[in-house]
N, C-alpha and C positions, 0 to 999 in steps of 0.2 A: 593654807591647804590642810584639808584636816584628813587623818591616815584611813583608809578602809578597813576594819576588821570585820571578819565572818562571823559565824556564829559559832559557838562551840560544837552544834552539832556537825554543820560543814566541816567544820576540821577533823572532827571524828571519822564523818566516812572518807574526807581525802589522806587522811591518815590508815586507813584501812588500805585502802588503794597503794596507796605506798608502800604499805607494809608487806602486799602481796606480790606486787611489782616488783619489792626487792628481793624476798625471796624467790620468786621465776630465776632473775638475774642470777643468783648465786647457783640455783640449782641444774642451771640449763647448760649443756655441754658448748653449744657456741660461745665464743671470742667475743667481745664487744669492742669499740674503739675507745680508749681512754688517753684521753688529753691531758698530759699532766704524770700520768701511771696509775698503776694500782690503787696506793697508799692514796693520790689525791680522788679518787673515784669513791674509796670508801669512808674517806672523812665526806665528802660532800654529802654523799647518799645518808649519810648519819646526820651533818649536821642538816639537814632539810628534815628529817624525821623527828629530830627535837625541836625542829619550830612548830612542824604541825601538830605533834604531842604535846608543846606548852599551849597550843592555841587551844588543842581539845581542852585540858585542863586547866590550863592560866596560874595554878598554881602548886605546890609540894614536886621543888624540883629531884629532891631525891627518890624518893619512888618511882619520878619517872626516867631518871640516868639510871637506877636498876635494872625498870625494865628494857632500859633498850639496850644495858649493857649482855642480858641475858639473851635478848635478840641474839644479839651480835653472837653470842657464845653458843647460840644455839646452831646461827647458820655455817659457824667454824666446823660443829661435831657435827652437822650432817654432810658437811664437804668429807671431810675425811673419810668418810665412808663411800665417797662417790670414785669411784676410779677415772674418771677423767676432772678431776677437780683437786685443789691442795689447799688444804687448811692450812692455818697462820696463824700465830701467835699477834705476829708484825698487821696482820690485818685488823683482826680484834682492835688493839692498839691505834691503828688508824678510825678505826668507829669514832673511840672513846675523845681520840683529838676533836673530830667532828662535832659531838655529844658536848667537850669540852668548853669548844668555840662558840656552840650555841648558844649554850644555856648561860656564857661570862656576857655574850651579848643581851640576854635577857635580863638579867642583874644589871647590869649598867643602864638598860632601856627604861627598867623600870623606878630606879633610882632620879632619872633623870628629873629636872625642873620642868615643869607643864609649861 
């Protein structure tokens, strides 16, 4: 069975999609249900950002763990400024596990025997 990959451009706009989805999430005053906690909501949501972000670009993982660590740091300092919302150190930090996760999964994928 051989795997489906998209195109780079599809993963550009579903990475778009994502990106703005996440940010609603973060900036929206409602509660959402999170299975797991916090911590596992925002590695998740990160580690699916860094698949669709390797799929956009398939390649230079570190500029893309930048940007999404800068994401992540961006959506910290707009929280805090939101009075029904709390920024996190510990949140950021759950990204980067996410980020983490992904991209050791992409190195080993890639490494792999055909």
């Amino acid at each position: 069975m051989q795997a489906v990959l998209l195109s780079p451009r599809t993963y550009q706009i579903l990475l778009a999609l994502a990106l703005l989805t996440t940010a609603l999430f973060a900036i929206t005053k409602s509660s959402y249900p999170q299975p797991g906690g916090d911590k596992t909501m925002h590695a998740t949501a990160f580690f699916v950002l860094s698949l669709l972000t390797y799929g956009a670009w398939r390649r230079y993982l570190l500029p893309q763990w930048l940007g999404l660590a800068a994401y992540g740091a961006l959506i910290e300092l707009v929280q805090w400024y939101l009075p029904y919302r709390d920024a996190s150190l510990y949140d950021w930090c759950a990204d980067m596990v996410g980020v983490a996760i992904a991209y050791s999964l992409v190195l080993v994928v890639r490494k792999w025997p055909r």
